[in-house]
N, C-alpha and C positions, 0 to 999 in steps of 0.2 A: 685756922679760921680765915686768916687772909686772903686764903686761895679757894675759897669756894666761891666768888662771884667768877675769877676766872675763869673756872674749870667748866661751870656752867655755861659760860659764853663759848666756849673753845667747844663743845659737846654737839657736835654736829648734826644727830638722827634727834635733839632736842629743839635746837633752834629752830631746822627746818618744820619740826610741826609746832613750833610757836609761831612760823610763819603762814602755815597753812591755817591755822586760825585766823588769823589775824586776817591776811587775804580776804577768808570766806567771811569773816564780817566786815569788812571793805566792801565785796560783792553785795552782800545783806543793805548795806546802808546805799550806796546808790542807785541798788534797784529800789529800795525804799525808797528817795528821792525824785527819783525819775516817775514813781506809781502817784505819788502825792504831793508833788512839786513843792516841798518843805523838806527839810533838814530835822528830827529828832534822835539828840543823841543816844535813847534809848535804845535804837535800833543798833546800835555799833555794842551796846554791854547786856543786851535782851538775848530773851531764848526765843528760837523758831525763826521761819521764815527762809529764806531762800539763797542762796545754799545751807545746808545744816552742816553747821561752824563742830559741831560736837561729831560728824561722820567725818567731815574734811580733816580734823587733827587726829581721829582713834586710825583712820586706815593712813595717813602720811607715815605716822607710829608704827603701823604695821608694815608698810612696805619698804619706808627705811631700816627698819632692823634686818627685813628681809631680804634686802639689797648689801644687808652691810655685812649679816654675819651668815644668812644664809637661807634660804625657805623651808629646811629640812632639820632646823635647830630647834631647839625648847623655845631661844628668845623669842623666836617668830613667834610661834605658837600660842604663847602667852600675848603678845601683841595681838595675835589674830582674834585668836578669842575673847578679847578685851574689846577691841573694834566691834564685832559683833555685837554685845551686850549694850556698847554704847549705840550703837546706832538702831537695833532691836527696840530697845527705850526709849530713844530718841522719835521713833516714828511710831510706840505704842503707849507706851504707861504713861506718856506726858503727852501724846496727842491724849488718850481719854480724858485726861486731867483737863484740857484746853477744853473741850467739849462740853463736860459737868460743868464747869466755869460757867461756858458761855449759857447754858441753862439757866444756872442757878442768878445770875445778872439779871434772866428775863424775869424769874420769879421771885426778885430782890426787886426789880424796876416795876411790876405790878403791884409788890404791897407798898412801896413806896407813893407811890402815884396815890395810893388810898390811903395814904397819910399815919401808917400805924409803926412805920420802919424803917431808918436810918442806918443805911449800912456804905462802906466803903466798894467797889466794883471788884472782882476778884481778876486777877489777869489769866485770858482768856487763852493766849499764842505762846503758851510750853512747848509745845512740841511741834513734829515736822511733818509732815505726810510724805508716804514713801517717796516720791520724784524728788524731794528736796534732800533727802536723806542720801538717793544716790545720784544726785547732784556732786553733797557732800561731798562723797565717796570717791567719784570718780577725781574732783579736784584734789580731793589729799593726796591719791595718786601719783596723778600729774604732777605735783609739785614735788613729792619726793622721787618720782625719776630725772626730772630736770635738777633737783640737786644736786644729784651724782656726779 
């Protein structure tokens, strides 16, 4: 049990895509910054936005294993496919989720206004729209070949 923080840290094709998250919300938060000229740390532990933190770690994922054990192995495969799913989701089932949101806000802030409804605002930026996704995508890359 001693040696499982170790072995984690030691775990190379892991680290780097805890770094390629990490990174793409780094990116996330000071193009946040720079668009809004304020600082909210939601933006650093929030979904959506630009680059997509969820495409930059499923394909670093997948191209370090790919890099490590091979393009032509199961591991891959299973990363690949994974990558896919994430980032597939990432720029659809939670973009529409972002979009009902931002509807049902409007139609939350009209009966509000007419005084019959009290409700909390639903969050609106789940998801990514495709260019942010292979944004994502291309930085998870990036960073798992410079890791090598």
């Amino acid at each position: 049990m001693n040696e499982i923080f170790p072995q984690i840290v030691k775990n190379k094709i892991f680290m780097t895509t805890l770094a390629a998250w990490i990174i793409a919300q780094m990116v996330k938060v000071t193009l946040g910054v720079m668009r809004e000229k304020r600082f909210d740390f939601r933006w650093f532990i929030g979904t959506g936005g630009m680059p997509s933190s969820h495409a930059a770690g499923a394909s670093c994922l997948a191209t370090a294993i790919g890099l490590e054990f091979g393009f032509d192995t199961v591991y891959f495969a299973l990363a690949a496919a994974f990558a896919l799913v994430v980032m597939f989701d990432a720029q659809g089932v939670r973009r529409a989720t972002g979009r009902q949101a931002r509807i049902l806000n409007k139609i939350t802030e009209d009966i509000y206004w007419q005084g019959k409804i009290k409700e909390h605002r639903l969050r609106e930026l789940v998801g990514h729209t495709p260019m942010e996704v292979i944004v994502g995508f291309l930085l998870g890359v990036t960073i798992a070949v410079l890791a090598q």
